[in-house]
C-alpha positions as CSV (number, residue, x, y, z in Angstrom):
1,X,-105.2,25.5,-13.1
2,X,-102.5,22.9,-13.6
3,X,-101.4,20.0,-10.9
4,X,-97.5,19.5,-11.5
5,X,-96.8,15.5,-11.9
6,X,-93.1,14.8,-11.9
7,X,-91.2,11.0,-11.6
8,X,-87.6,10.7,-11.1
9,X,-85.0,8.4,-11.8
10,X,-81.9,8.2,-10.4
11,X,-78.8,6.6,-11.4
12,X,-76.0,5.8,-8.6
13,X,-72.7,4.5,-9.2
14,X,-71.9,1.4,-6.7
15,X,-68.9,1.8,-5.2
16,X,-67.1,-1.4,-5.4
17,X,-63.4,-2.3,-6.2
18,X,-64.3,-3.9,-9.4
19,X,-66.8,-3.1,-12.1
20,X,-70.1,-5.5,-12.7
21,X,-69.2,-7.3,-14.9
22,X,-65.4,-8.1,-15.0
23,X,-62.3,-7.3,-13.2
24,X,-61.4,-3.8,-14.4
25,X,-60.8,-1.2,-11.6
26,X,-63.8,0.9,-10.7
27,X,-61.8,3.5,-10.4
28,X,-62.3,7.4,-11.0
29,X,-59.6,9.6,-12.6
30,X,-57.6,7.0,-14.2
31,X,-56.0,8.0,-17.7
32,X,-58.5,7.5,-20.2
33,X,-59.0,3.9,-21.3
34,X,-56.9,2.4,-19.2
35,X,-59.3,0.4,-17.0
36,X,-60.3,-1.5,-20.0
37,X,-61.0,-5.3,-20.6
38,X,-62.4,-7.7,-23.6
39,X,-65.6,-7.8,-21.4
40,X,-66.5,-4.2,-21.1
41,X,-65.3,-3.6,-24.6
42,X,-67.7,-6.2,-25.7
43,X,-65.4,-8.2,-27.5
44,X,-66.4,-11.8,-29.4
45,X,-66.5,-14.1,-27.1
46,X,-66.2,-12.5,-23.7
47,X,-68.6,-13.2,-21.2
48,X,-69.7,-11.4,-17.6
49,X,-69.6,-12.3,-14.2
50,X,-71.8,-10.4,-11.6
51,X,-70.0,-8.6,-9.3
52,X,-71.4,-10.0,-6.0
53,X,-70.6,-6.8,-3.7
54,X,-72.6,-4.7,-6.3
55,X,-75.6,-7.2,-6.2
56,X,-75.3,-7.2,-2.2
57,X,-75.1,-3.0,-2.5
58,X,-78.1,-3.5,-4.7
59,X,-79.9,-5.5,-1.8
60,X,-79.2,-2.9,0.6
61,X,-80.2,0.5,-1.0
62,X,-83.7,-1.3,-2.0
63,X,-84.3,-2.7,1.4
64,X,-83.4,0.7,3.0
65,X,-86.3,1.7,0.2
66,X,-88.6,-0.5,1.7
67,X,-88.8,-2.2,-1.2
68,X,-90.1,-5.6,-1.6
69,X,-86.5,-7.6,-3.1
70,X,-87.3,-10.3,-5.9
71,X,-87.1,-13.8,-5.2
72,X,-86.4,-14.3,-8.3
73,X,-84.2,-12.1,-10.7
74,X,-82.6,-11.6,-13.9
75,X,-80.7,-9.4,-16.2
76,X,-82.1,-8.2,-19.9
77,X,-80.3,-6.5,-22.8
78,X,-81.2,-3.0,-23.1
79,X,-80.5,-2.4,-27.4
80,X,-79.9,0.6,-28.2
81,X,-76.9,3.5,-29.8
82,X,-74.9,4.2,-27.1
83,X,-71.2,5.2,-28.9
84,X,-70.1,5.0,-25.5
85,X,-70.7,1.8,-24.8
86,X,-69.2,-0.9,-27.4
87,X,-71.0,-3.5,-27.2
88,X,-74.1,-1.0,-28.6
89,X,-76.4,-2.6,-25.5
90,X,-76.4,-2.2,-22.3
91,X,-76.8,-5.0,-19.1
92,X,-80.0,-3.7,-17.5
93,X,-82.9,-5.4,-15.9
94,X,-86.2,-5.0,-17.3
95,X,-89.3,-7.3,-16.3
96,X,-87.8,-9.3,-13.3
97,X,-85.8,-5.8,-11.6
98,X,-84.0,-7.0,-8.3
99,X,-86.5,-4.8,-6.0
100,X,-90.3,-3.2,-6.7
101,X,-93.1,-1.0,-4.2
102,X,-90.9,0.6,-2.0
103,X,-91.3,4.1,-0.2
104,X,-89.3,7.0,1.1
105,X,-90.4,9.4,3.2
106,X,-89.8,13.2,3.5
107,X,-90.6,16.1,5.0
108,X,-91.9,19.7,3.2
109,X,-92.2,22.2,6.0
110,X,-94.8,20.7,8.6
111,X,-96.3,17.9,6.7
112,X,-94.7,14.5,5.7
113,X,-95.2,12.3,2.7
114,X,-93.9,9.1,1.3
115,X,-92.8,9.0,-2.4
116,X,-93.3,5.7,-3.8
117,X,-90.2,3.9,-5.1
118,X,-91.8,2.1,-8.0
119,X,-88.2,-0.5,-8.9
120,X,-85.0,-0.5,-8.2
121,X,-82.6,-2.3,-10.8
122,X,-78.9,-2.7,-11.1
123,X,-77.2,-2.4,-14.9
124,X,-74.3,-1.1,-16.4
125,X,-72.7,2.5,-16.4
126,X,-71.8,3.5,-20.1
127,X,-68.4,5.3,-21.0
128,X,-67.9,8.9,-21.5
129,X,-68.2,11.3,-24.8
130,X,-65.6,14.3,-24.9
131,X,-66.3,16.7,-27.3
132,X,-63.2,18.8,-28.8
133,X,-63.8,21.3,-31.5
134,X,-65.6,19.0,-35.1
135,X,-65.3,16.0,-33.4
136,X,-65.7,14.1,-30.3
137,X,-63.5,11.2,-28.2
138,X,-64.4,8.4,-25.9
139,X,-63.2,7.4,-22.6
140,X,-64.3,3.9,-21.8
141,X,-63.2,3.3,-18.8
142,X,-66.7,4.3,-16.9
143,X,-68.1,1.5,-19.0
144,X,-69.1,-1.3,-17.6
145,X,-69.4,0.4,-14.0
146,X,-72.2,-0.2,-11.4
147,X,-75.1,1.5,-11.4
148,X,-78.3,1.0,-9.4
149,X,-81.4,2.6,-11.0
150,X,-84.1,3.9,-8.6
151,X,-87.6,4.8,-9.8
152,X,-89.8,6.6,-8.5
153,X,-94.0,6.7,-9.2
154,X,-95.2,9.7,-10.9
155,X,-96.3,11.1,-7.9
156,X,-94.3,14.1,-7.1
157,X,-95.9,17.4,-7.5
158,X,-93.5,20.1,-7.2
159,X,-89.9,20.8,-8.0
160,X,-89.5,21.2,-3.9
161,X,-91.0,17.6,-3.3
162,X,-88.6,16.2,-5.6
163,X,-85.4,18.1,-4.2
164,X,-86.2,17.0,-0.5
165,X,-86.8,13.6,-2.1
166,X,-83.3,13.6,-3.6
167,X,-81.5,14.9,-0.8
168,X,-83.1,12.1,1.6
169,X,-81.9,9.4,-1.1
170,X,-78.5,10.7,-1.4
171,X,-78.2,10.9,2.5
172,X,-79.1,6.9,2.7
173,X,-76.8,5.8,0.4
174,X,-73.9,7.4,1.5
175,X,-75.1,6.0,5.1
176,X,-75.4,3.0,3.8
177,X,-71.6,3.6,2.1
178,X,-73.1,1.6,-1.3
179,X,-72.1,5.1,-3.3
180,X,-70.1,8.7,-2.7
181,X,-72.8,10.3,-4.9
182,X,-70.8,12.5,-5.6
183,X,-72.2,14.6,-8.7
184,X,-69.5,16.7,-10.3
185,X,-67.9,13.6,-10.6
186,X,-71.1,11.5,-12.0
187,X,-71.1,9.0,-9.6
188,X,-75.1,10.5,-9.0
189,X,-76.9,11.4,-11.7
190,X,-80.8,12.3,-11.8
191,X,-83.3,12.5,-14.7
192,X,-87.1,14.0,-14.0
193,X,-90.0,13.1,-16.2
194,X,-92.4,15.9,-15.7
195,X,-96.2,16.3,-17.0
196,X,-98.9,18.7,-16.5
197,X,-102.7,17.9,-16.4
198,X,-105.8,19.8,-15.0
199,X,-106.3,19.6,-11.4
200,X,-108.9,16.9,-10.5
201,X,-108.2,15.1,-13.8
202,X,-107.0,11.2,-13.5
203,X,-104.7,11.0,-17.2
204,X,-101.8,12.0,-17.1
205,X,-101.0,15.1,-19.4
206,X,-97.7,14.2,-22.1
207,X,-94.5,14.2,-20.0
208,X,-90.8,15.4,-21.0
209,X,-88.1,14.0,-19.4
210,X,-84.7,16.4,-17.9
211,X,-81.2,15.5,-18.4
212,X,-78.3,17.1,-17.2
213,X,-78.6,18.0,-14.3
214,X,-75.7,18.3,-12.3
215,X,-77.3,19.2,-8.9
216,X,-80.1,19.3,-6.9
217,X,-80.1,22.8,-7.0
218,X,-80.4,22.4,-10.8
219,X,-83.1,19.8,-11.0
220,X,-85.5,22.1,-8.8
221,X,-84.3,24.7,-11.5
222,X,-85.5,23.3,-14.5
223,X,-88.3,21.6,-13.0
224,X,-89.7,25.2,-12.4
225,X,-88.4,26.2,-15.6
226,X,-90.8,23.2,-17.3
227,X,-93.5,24.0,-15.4
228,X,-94.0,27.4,-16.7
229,X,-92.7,26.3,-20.0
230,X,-95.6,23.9,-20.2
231,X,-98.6,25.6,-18.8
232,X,-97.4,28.2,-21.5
233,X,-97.9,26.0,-24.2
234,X,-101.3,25.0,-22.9
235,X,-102.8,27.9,-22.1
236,X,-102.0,29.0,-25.9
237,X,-104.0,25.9,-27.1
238,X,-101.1,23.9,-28.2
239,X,-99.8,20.7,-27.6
240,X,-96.7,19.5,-25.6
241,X,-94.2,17.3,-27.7
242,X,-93.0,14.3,-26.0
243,X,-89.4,14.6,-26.1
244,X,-85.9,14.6,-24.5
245,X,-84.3,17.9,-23.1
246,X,-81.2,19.0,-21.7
247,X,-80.7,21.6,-19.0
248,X,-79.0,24.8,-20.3
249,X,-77.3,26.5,-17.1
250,X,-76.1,28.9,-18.7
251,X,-79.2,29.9,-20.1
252,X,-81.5,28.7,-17.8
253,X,-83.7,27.1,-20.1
254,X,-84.5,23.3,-21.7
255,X,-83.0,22.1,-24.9
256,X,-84.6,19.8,-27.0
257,X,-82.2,16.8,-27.5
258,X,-84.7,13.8,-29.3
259,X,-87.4,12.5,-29.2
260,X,-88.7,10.1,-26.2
261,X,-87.9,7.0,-26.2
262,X,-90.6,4.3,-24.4
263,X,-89.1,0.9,-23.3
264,X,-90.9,-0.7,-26.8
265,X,-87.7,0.9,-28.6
266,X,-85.0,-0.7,-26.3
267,X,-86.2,-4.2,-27.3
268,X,-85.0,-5.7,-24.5
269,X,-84.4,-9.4,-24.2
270,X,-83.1,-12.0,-21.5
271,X,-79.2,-11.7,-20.7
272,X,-78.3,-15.3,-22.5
273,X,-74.6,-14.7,-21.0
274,X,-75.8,-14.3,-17.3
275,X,-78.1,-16.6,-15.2
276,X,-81.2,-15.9,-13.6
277,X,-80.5,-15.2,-9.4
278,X,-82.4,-17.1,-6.7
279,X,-82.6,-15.0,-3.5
280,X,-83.9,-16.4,-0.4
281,X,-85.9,-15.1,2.6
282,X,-82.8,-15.9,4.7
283,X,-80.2,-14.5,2.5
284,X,-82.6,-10.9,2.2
285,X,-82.9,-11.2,6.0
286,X,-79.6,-11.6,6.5
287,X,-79.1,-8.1,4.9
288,X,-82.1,-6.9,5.9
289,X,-80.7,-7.4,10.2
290,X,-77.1,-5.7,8.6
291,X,-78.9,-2.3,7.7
292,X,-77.0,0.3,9.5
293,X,-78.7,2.9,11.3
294,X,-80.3,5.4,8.5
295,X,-80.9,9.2,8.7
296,X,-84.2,9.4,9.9
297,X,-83.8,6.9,12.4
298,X,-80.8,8.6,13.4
299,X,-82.5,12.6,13.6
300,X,-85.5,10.4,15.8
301,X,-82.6,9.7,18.5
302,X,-80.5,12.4,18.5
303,X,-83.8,14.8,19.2
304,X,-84.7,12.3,21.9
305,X,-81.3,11.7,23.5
306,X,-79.4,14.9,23.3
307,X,-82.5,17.3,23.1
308,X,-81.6,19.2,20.1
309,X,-83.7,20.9,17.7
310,X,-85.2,20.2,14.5
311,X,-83.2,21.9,12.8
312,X,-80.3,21.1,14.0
313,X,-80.7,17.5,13.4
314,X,-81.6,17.9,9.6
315,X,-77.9,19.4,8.9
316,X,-76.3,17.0,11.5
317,X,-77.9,14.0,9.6
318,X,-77.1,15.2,6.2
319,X,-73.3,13.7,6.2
320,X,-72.8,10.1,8.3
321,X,-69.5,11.5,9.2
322,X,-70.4,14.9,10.7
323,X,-73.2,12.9,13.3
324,X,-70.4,10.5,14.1
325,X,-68.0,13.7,14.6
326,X,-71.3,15.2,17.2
327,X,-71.4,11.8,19.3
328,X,-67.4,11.6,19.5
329,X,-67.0,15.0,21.0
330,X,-70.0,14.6,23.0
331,X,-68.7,11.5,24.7
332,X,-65.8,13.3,25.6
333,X,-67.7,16.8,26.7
334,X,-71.3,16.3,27.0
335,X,-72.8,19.4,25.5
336,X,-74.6,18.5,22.9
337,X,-75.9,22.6,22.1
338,X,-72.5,24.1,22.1
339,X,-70.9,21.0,19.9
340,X,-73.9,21.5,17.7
341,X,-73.6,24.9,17.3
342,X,-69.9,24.8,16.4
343,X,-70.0,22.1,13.9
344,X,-73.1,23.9,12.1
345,X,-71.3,27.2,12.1
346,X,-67.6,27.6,12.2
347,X,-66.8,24.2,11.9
348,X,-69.1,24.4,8.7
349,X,-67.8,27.5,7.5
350,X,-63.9,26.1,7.7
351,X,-65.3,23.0,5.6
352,X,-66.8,24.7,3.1
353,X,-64.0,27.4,2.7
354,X,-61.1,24.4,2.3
355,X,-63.4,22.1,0.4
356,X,-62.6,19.3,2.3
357,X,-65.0,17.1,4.4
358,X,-64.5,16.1,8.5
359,X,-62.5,13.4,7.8
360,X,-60.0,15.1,6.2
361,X,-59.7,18.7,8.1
362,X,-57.5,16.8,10.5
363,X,-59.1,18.4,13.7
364,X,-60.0,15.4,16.3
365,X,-62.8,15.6,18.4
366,X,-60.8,16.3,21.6
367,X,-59.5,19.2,20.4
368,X,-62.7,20.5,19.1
369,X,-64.0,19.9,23.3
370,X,-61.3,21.6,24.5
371,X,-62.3,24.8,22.2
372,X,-65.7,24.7,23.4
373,X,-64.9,24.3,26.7
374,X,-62.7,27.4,26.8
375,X,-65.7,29.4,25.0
376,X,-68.6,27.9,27.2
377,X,-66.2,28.7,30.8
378,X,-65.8,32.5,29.2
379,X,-61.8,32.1,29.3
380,X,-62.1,33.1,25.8
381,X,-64.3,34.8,23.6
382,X,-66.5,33.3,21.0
383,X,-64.4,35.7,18.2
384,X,-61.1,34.8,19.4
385,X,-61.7,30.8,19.3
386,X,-62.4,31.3,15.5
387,X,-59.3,32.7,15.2
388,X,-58.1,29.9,17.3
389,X,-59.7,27.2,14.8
390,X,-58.5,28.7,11.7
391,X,-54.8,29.0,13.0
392,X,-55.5,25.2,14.5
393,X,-56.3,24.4,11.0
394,X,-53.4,26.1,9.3
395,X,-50.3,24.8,11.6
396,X,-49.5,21.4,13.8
397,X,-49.6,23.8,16.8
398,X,-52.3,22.4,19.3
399,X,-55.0,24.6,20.7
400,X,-53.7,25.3,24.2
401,X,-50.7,26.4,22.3
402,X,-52.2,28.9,20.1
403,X,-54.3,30.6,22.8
404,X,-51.5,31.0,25.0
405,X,-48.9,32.7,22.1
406,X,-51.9,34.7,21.1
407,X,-52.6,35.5,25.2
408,X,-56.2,35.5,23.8
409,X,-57.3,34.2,27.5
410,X,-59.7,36.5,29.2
411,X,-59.3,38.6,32.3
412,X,-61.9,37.1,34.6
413,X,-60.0,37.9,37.7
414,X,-62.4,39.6,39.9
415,X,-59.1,41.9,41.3
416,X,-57.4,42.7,38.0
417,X,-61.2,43.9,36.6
418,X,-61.8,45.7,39.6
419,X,-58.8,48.5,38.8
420,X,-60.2,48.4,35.2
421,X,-63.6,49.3,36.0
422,X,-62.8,51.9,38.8
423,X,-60.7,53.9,36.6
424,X,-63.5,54.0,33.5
425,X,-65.6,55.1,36.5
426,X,-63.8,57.9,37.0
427,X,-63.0,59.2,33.7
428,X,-66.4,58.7,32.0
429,X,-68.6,60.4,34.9
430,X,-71.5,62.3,32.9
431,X,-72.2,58.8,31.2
432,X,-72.2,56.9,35.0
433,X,-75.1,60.0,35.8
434,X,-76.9,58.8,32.5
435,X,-77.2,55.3,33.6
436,X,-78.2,56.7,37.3
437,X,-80.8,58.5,35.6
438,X,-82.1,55.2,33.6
439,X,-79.9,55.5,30.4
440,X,-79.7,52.0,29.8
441,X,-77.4,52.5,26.7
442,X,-74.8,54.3,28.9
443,X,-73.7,50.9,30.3
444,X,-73.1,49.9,27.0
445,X,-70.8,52.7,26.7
446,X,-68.8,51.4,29.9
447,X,-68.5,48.0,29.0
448,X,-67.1,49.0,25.6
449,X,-64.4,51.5,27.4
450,X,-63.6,48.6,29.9
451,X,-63.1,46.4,26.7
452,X,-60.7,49.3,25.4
453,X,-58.7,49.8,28.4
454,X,-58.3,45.8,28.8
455,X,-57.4,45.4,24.7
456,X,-60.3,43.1,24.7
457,X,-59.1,40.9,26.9
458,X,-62.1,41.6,29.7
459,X,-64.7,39.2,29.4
460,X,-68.0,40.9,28.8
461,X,-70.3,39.3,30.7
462,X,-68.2,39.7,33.9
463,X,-67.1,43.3,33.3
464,X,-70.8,43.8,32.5
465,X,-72.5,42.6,35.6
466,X,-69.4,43.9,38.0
467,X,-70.3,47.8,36.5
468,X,-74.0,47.0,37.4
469,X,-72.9,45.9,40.9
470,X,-70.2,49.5,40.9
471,X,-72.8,51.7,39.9
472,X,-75.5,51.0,42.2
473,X,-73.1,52.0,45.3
474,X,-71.9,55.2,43.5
């Protein structure tokens, strides 16, 4: 038997106005090579300038990390063929990284563990190929970009360890708003070193390391995919190659790309162009007390002070926005189940479907209340509301307004029922003797003929317990 050693590292683009080392737009989507400069095309001459709000972003993600920060830092050149990046090295950190011995916990179904962070360095993004039929182009404006480079120790041991891992990272650093993270666009990118040794055994067996990856989905993917891929080979007495693969989707297997590189072949060297930074206690402190509040501090409280579940907390937490969504309606209508429940379902569901996120569906919090307030008083039904949010969501028209042009309120008049119920009384007799002679399912049968005669305006529940209360005096 086989133990499963994986190590990730993860590469986040910073979001800041400029890139790190010069003045060009960090920008997404622009027309290719258009957010260009002498500095990030590595011309004679030019030199860099750190970008302070990317060293500061730095700061934050590694503290968040509990990571230890340097007092002392520097930058290295990292030599090596990138055709996407001109100056053919990149701006990394090497020996002195900004942060080291951190930790981030997670949680795999009832038991928690803490993956160590092993460093976390800041360098420079690198452009982008674009292959087209023989030959291939280069867009340079992602050059020169920040990144922050987080490391984990080789301590992961399945591909589920490392997704819950990944999704607790990417949750912090968008609450910390130091990246988007979003991957179809690059700005998160993850590659797993995985290797596979006998169970009890201390060396570690010879790892391959998985690139692109586009999701987290896909990393647990071909993390399961190398697993079985691996104990193959050394259960048939071979030997795994150390190597570089890519992940085929399409195929769902692993490429072979090159062979691995170990830090030996970057020969890295001191940054002569950039000095060496002096942080002090006061100045990590200072960012240290600026943390805001992060996602498991955040699930902690919102169990404790609104009483929701475990699992409702986990997707709550999963998006900064969406829990500051849950506390504005809540302030305005303080029930925190039935605002849970909606923005986990249909509110979820409307997301997803329009591809947008909460910010941008346009729906404020008070009118969310005021929907969950005419579902929780029974005035409508929990169907009709949908329809109610949708055709919010399509039009300007405000939910009061939709409601009452759809007359989707429900008849809860104790009167107006009454006639309702007497008369399917009297027309459905033989199924009034089946519930006299314990038939439970012939209520059923009521209810639904009430709902028919009403057009479904009848609330259920109402029409429901008034038959019970009928039947027993016929």
């Amino acid at each position: 038997m086989y133990e499963t050693v994986i190590g990730l590292e993860v590469h986040a683009q910073l979001k800041t106005r400029t890139k790190a080392f010069c003045g060009c737009l960090n920008e997404f989507g622009a027309p290719a090579n258009t957010r260009t400069c002498p500095v990030c095309l590595g011309f004679p001459g030019s030199l860099p300038v750190l970008n302070e709000m990317a060293f500061e972003h730095g700061m934050k993600a590694a503290l968040a990390l509990n990571c230890q920060i340097q007092n002392f830092t520097k930058f290295d050149r990292k030599h090596y063929f990138y055709p996407d990046l001109p100056k053919n090295y990149q701006i990394s950190q090497y020996d002195l990284p900004l942060a080291l011995d951190g930790g981030l916990k997670i949680k795999i179904k009832d038991r928690e563990k803490t993956i160590p962070v092993k460093r976390v360095h800041l360098e420079e993004d690198a452009g982008k190929l674009i292959h087209e039929g023989e030959g291939s182009l280069v867009d340079y404006n992602r050059a020169g970009v920040p990144l922050l480079e987080i490391v984990t120790e080789p301590e992961i041991h399945s591909p589920d360890e490392a997704y819950e891992y990944l999704s607790e990272l990417k949750a912090i650093l968008k609450y910390l708003e130091v990246s988007d993270c979003d991957m179809e666009k690059g700005s998160l990118r993850c590659d797993a070193n995985i290797s596979l040794r006998l169970i009890g055994a201390e060396k570690l067996g010879t790892k391959t390391e998985l690139k692109n990856m586009n999701s987290f989905k896909a990393v647990r993917e071909a993390l399961n995919y190398e697993i079985k891929r691996q104990t193959g080979i050394l259960e048939s007495g071979q030997r795994i190659i150390q190597e570089t693969l890519l992940w085929d989707e399409v195929s769902a297997k692993t490429v072979a790309m090159r062979s691995k590189e170990e830090a030996m072949d970057y020969r890295y060297f001191t940054e002569p162009d950039l000095p060496g930074f002096v942080l002090t206690e006061e100045k990590i402190k200072a960012v240290k007390d600026n943390l805001p509040e992060l996602p498991q501090a955040l699930k902690q409280r919102f169990i404790r002070d609104y009483g929701l579940s475990d699992y409702d907390v986990e997707i709550l937490a999963q998006e900064k926005r969406v829990a500051d969504y849950f506390e504005a309606c809540f302030k305005i209508y303080p029930q925190a189940k039935s605002i849970s429940n909606w923005l986990i379902g249909p509110l979820s569901y409307e997301l997803n479907s329009r591809n947008l996120d909460i910010q941008s569906l346009g729906l404020k919090p008070p009118e969310l209340t005021t929907l969950i307030s005419f579902v929780d008083q029974d005035k409508i039904s929990n169907l009709s509301a949908k329809e109610v949010l949708t055709a919010r969501l399509n039009s300007k028209k405000t939910v009061e307004e939709i409601i009452q042009e759809k007359d989707l309120l429900q008849i809860c008049d104790s009167g107006e029922l009454s006639a309702i119920i007497d008369a399917v009384i009297s027309a459905n007799q033989k199924s009034v003797q089946d519930y006299s002679s314990g038939k439970a399912n012939a209520l059923m049968f009521l209810v639904g003929q009430v709902m028919r005669q009403s057009k479904g305006k009848a609330n259920p529940k109402v029409a429901q317990e008034m038959l019970k209360e009928k039947l027993t005096n016929v």
